[in-house]
C-alpha positions in Angstrom: 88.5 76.5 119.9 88.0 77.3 116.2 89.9 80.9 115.1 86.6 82.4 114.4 85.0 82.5 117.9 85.8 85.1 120.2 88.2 83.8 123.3 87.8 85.5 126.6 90.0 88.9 126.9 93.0 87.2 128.4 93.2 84.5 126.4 92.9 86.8 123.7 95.3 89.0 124.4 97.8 85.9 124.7 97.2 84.9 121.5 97.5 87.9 119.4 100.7 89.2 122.0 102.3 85.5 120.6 101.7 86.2 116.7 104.6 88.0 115.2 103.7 91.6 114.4 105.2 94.5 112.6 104.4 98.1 113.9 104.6 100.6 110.6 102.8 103.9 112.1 105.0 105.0 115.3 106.1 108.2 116.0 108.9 107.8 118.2 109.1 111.3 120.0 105.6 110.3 120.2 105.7 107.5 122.7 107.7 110.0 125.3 105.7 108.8 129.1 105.3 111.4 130.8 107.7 109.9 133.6 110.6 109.7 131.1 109.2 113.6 130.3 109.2 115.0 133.8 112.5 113.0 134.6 114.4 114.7 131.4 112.7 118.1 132.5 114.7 117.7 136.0 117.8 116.7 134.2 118.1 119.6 131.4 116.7 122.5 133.9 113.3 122.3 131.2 110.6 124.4 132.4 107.0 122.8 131.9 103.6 123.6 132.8 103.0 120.6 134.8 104.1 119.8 138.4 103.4 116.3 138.2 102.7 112.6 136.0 99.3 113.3 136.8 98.9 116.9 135.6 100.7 115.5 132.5 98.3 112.8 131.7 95.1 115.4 132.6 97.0 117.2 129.6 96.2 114.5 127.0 92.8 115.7 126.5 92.7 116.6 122.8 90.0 117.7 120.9 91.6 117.7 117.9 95.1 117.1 115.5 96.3 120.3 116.2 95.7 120.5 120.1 97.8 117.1 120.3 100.6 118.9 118.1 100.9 121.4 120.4 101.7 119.0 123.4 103.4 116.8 121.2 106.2 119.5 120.5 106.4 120.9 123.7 107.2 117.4 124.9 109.9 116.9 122.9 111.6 120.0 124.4 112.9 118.2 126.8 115.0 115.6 124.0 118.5 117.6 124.2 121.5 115.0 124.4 122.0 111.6 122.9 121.5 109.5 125.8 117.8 110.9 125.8 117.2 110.1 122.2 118.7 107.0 123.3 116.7 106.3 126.6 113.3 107.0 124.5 113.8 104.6 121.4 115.3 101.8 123.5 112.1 101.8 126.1 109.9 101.6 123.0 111.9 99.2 121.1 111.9 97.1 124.7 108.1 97.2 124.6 108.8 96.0 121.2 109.7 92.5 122.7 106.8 92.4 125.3 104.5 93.0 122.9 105.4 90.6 120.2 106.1 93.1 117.8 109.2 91.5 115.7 109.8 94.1 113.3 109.4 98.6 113.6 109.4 101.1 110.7 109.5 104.1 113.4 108.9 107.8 112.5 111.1 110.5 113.3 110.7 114.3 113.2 114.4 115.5 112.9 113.1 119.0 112.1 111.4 119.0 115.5 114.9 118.8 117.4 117.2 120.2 114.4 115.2 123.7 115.2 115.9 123.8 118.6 119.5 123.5 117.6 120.0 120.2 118.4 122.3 118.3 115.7 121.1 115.8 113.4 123.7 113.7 114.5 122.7 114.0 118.2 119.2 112.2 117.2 120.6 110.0 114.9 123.8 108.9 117.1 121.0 108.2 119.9 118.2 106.4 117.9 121.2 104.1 116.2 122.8 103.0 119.4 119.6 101.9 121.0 118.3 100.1 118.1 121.8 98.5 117.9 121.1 97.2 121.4 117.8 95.6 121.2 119.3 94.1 118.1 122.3 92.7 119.5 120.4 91.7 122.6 117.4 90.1 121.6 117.2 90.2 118.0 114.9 93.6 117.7 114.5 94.3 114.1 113.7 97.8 113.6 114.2 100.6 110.8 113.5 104.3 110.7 111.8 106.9 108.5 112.5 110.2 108.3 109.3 112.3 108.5 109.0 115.9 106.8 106.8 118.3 109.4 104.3 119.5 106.2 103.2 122.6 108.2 107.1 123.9 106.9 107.4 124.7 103.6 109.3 122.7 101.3 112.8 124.3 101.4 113.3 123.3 105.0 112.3 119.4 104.0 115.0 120.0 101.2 117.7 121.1 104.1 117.0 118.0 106.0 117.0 115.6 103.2 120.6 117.7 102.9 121.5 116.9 106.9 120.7 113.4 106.2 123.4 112.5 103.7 125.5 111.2 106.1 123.4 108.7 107.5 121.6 107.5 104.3 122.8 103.7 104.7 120.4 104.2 108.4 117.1 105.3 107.0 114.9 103.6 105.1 112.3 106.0 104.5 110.5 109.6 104.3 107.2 110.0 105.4 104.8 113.4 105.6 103.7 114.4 108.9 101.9 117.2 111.5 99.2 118.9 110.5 97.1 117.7 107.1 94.6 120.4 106.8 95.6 122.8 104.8 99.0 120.7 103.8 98.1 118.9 100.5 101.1 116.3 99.7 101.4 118.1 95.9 103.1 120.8 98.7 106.1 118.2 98.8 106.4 117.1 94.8 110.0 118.1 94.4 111.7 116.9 98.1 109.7 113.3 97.5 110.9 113.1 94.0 114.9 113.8 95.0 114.1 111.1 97.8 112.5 108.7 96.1 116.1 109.3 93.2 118.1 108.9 96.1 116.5 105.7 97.0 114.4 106.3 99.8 111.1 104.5 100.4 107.9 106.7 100.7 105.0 107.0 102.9 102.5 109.8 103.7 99.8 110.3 106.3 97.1 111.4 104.2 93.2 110.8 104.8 93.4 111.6 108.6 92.2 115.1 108.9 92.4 115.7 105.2 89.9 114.3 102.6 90.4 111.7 100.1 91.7 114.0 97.3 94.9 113.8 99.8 95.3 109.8 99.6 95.0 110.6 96.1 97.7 113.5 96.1 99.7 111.4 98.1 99.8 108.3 95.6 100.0 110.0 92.2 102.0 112.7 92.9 104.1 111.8 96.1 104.1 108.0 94.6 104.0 106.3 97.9 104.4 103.0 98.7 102.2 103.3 102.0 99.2 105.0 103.3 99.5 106.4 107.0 96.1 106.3 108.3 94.1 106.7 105.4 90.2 105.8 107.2 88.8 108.5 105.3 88.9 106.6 101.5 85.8 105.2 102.8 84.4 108.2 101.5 85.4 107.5 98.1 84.1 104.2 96.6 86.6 104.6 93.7 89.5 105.1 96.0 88.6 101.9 98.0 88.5 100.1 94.6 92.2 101.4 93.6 93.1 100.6 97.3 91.8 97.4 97.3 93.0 96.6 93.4 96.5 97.3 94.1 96.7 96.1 97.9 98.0 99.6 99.1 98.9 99.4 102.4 97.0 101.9 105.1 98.5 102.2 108.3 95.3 102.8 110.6 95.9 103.5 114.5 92.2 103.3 116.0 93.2 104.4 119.2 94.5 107.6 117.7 91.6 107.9 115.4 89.4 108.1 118.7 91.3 110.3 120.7 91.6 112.7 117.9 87.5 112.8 117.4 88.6 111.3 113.8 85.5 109.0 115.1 83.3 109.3 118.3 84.0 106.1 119.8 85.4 102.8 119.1 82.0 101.3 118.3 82.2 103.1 115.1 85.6 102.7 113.9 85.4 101.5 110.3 88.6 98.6 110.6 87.0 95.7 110.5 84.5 97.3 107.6 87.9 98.1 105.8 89.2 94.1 106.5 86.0 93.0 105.3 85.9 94.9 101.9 89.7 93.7 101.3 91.4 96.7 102.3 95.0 96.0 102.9 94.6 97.3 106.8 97.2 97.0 109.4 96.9 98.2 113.7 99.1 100.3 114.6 99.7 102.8 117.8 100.6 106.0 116.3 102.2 108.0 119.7 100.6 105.8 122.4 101.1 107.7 125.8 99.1 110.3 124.4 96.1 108.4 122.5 95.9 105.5 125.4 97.9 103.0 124.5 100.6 100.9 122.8 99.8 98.2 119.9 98.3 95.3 122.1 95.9 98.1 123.9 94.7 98.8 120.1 93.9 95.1 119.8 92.4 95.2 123.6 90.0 98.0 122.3 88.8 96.4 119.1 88.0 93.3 120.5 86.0 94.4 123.6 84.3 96.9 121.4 84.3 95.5 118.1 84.5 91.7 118.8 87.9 91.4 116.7 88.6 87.8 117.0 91.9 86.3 116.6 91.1 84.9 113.3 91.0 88.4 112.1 93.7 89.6 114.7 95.8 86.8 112.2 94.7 88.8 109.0 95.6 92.3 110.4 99.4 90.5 111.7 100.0 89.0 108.0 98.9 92.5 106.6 101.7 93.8 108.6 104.1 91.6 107.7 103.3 92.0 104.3 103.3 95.8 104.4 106.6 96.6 105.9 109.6 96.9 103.6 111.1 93.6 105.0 112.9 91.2 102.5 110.4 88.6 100.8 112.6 86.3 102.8 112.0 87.6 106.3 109.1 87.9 105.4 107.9 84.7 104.4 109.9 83.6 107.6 106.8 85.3 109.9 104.4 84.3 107.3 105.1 80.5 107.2 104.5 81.3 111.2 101.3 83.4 110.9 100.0 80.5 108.7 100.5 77.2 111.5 98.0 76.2 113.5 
């Protein structure tokens, strides 16, 4: 069947689940289930307003960035020892492998656990020895980025750029998450210029909640290498022209972007708009349990509502590839793959 017809769901699904992928845009306290969540509430004596899975799940009815954060956090109350931070990056790095994702740049709030005095060492020590694991096991490759919460000001980014020092060989990346609104990245100037001396790669979230000046913001004054969500340059034909120009990678999660009321309904997401006008767009699943799904439900949702076919299911898997900070040789490792018949 030629790549540009649409196969049937399953055979679909086969397809793109057998291309090699790489996630960019994960938050990994993000993809906490809510069984994982209740069972580490027992364990640490963790009170929570929820009696059950199910109440949990009714919970994940956001209406917009902010009511997400506030469930987000309250989740990741329940994070207090290693073997939890542990526990939650292997069981995503393990999905990982099911879902033919070969490679993970994962997002990590330290200042979300460092604040409820848990050690930076506790999170790191966790995430490390599970992604040591899948490694070891079956050949997970994954790397980390450190996100700064932008709704703290930019002294506290500057102490946990400090707490990081020890484990600077272990993190590839910052990035610049929570709430946009109100949170231009020119907040962050000085901590993303130490970083990027220090040798840190950058990315931002910019253009989800906040308008295109912030995809701006976060490319001349932030000077990041990556785009995390980014949808709204549509609304900026000379931003799409300096996206498209220089190949700029933007990390979209359309899942997310619907759960969030970013845009009513999956029938009008702009992806395939942004593949079509050569925007350097990759799928991603941003913190799944709570936006209704992991990557290959994202590629499930565009192609039921969107018609994605696997010809540009192919596109959006090269994009990835391209876009993560993998050597050109691994790289062009899953590339000369992406490209066979």
């Amino acid at each position: 069947m030629p790549l540009g017809m649409n196969l049937v769901t399953e055979e679909f699904l086969s397809a793109v689940r057998a291309l090699p992928k790489a996630e960019l845009h994960l938050h990994i306290e993000g993809t906490l289930e809510p069984a994982m969540l209740m069972r580490l509430a027992a364990k640490h004596s963790v009170s929570l307003p929820y009696q059950s899975e199910a109440e949990v799940h009714a919970a994940y009815d956001f209406s917009d960035l902010q009511s997400f954060l506030d469930i987000y956090y309250l989740g990741a109350g329940v994070l207090i020892d290693e073997q939890d931070f542990y526990d939650l990056m292997f069981a995503y790095l393990s999905r990982c492998r099911d879902e033919g994702i070969v490679h993970s740049e994962i997002m990590f709030d330290p200042q979300t656990h460092t604040d409820r005095g848990i050690s930076f060492g506790t999170v790191m020590d966790g995430f490390l020895r599970a992604m040591a694991s899948a490694q070891r096991e079956w050949g997970q490759s994954s790397a980390l980025i450190m996100s700064f919460l932008r709704h703290l000001d930019e002294d506290r980014a500057f102490q946990t750029l400090k707490q990081a020092e020890p484990y600077r060989d272990h993190i590839q990346s910052v990035g610049l998450d929570s709430s946009e609104l109100g949170h231009p990245p020119e907040k962050f100037a000085g901590v993303y210029a130490e970083a990027r001396s220090q040798g840190y790669r950058p990315v931002a979230h910019a253009g989800e909640e906040g308008p295109p000046e912030y995809i701006w913001g976060a490319l001349n004054t932030l000077e990041v290498e990556r785009i995390d969500h980014g949808v709204r340059c549509l609304e900026d034909d000379a931003l799409v022209q300096h996206l498209v120009e220089h190949q700029i990678p933007l990390t979209v999660c359309p899942l997310s972007n619907v759960r969030l009321c970013v845009f009513p309904e999956m029938l009008q997401h702009p992806l395939l708009d942004m593949l079509d006008r050569g925007l350097n767009v990759t799928v991603n699943s941003d913190d799944p349990p709570y936006f209704g799904g992991y990557l290959m439900d994202n590629f499930e949702s565009l192609h039921e509502n969107l018609s994605l076919d696997l010809d540009q299911a192919k596109r959006l898997a090269v994009n990835s590839i391209n876009s993560s900070f993998l050597s050109s040789d691994i790289k062009e490792g899953w590339l000369t793959q992406l490209s066979s018949p």
